[in-house]
C-alpha positions in Angstrom: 7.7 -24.9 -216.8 9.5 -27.7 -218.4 11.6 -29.5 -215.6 14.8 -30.8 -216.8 16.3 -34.4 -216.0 19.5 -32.7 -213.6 16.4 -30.4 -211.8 16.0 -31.2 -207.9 12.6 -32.4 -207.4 10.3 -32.7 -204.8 7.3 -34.5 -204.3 4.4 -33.0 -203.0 1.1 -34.6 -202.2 -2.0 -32.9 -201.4 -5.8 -33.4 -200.9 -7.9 -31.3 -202.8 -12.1 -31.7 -203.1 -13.1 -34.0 -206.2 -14.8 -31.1 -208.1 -11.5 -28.8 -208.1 -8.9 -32.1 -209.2 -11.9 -32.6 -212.4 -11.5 -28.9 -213.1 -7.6 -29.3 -212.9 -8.0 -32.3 -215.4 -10.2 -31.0 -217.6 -7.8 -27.9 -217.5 -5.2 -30.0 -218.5 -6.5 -31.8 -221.0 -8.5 -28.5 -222.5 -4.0 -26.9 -222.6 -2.5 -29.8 -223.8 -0.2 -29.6 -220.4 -0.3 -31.6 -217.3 -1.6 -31.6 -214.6 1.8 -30.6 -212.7 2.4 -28.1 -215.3 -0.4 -26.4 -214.5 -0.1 -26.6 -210.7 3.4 -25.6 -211.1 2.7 -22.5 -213.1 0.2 -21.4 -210.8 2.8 -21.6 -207.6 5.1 -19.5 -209.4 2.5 -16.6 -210.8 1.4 -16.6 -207.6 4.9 -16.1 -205.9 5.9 -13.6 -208.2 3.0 -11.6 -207.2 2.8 -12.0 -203.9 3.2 -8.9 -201.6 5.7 -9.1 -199.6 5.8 -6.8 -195.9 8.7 -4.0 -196.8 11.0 -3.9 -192.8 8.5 -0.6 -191.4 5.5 -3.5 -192.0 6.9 -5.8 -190.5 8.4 -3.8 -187.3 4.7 -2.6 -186.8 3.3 -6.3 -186.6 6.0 -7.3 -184.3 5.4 -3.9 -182.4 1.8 -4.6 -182.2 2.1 -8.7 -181.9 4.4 -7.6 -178.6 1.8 -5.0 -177.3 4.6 -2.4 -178.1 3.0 1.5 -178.4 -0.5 0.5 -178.5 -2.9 3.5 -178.7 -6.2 2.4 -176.5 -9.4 4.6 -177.8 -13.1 4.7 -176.1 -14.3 5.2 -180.4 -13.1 6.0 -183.5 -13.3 9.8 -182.8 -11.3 9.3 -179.2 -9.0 7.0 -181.4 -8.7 9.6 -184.1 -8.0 12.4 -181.6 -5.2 10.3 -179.9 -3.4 9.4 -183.1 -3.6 13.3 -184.5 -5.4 13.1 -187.5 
């Protein structure tokens, strides 16, 4: 990702362990990019392919975060027998 002059920027600092930052430079220096280039590229493959919950996901964690329908089971087999499969 190149980042253009009229691009909003933010500034972001984080702590990483010594032995991942060496990898990073040695990346860098190995791709001929920087450092931010490579973290940069990483955040967007990464949020491209990240999963995202479709609305019957997410009803079902709220459902379950609120206690909502819950199914109690002694085992798997009681559990089983309760959900009808």
């Amino acid at each position: 990702m190149n980042v253009k002059n009229n691009e909003d920027i933010s500034r972001m600092t984080i702590d990483i362990p010594k032995k991942f930052h060496k990898q990073l430079k040695t990346l860098s220096a190995l791709l001929g990019k920087s450092m931010r280039e490579i973290v940069t590229e990483s955040i967007e493959n990464h949020l491209k392919n990240a999963k995202m919950p479709n609305k019957e996901t997410i009803k079902a964690i709220k459902d379950f975060e609120s206690g909502k329908d819950l199914k109690r089971a002694k085992n798997a087999e009681d559990l089983f027998k309760k959900l009808g499969i």
